[in-house]
Every structure is written in structure tokens, then in C-alpha cells.
N, C-alpha and C positions, 0 to 999 in steps of 0.2 A: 057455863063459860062460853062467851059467846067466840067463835071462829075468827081469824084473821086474818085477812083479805090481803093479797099476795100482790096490790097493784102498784105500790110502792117499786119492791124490786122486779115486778115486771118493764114498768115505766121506765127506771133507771136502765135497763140494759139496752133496752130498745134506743133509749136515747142516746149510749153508747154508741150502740151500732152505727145510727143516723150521723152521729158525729163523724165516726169513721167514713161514712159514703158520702159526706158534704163533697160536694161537683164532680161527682160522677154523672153520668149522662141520663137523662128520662126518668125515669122512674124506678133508678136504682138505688136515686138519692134519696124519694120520698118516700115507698113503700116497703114497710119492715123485712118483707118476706126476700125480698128480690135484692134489697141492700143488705141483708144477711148472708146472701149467696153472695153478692159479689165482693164483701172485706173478707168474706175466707176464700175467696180466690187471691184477690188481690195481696190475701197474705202467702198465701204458698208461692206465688211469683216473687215474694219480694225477700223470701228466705232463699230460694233457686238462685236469685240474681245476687244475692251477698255471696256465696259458692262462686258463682262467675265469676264475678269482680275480681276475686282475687287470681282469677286464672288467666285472665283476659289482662292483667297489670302485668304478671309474669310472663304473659308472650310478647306484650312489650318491650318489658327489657330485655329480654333477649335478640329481639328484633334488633333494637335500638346496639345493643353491644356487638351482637353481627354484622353489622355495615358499619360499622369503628370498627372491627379487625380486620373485615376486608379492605376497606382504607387502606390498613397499615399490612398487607399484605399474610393475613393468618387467616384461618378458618376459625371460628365460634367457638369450635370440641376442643380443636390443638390449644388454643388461649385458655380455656378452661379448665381442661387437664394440665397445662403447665404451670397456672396458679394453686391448684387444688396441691401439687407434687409439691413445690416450691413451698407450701405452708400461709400463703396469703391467702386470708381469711376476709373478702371479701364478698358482699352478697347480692345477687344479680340490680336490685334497684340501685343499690352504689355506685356498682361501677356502669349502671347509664347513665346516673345522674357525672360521672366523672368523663365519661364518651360524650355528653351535651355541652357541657360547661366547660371541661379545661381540658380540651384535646390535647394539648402538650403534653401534660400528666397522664393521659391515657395512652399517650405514643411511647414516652418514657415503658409505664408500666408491662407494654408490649415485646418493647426492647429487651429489657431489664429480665423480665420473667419468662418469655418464650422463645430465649433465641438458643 
């Protein structure tokens, strides 16, 4: 029985990868070996960077909701711990998304829950 030549799924992975490294720079695009190295690079940075993202959203909104209560004359922690006591159950993109859009409602909220 004669042997089976392996260049099928050679072929296929290779051109995988290639597809992966389409415009990446020199010859990282064209040569197997070197565009192997760089989509497993370029994977480990882009699983690191989904970890970020969500870390980097959440300093935002907090950013964002900290210059809304010093506005309205609170600190960040006191605003935060008076909601958490009080039982309002909201969660930090909320209420920047409510400190951007309907300051009234966040001055209210302010009042209402931290005084």
C-alpha cells in the first residue's frame, strides 16, 4: 500500500497562516516561517488587549463619574458607598452613561442618595 503524502494538510495550514499575516509588513506576509512567528504573536497581544479593554472601560467610568460628583460637590468613594448602603444597584457604565447624558438625573441621584 502505497504512503500518503501529507501535502494537502500541509498546504492548507500554511495557507492559514498566510491568510492570517495578509499586510503585515515585509516578509512576514510572505514567508511561512516568519508569518508563523508573527500571528502567534500577534495572538498573544490581542488576548492581553481583550484583558485591557475591559480594564481601561472601567477607569473610564469611573473617571467619568468622578468629575460628575465633584461637580455636584461629593467625592467618587462617599457617592459610591452611599449608593451601595442605600440598596441602588447601579453599575459603574450606567451611571456615566447617566453623568454624560442627563446631568439632572445624576444631580438628583446625588441629592437623593448622598446627602
Amino acid at each position: 500500500m502505497p504512503r500518503i503524502s501529507g501535502a494537502l494538510v500541509t498546504r492548507k495550514r500554511r495557507k492559514k497562516v498566510l491568510k492570517l499575516a495578509k499586510g503585515y509588513w515585509g516578509a512576514k506576509s510572505k514567508h511561512f516561517k516568519m508569518a508563523k512567528q508573527a500571528v502567534m504573536k500577534s495572538g498573544n497581544y490581542s488576548f492581553v488587549g481583550r484583558k485591557q479593554k475591559k480594564r481601561n472601560f472601567r477607569r473610564l467610568w469611573i473617571t467619568r463619574i468622578s468629575a460628575a460628583c465633584r461637580l455636584n460637590g461629593i467625592n467618587y468613594s462617599s457617592f459610591m458607598n452611599a449608593l451601595r448602603k442605600s440598596g441602588v444597584a447601579f453599575n459603574r457604565k450606567t451611571l456615566s452613561e447617566i453623568a454624560i447624558s442627563d446631568e439632572k438625573s445624576f444631580k438628583d441621584l446625588v441629592k437623593n442618595f448622598a446627602s
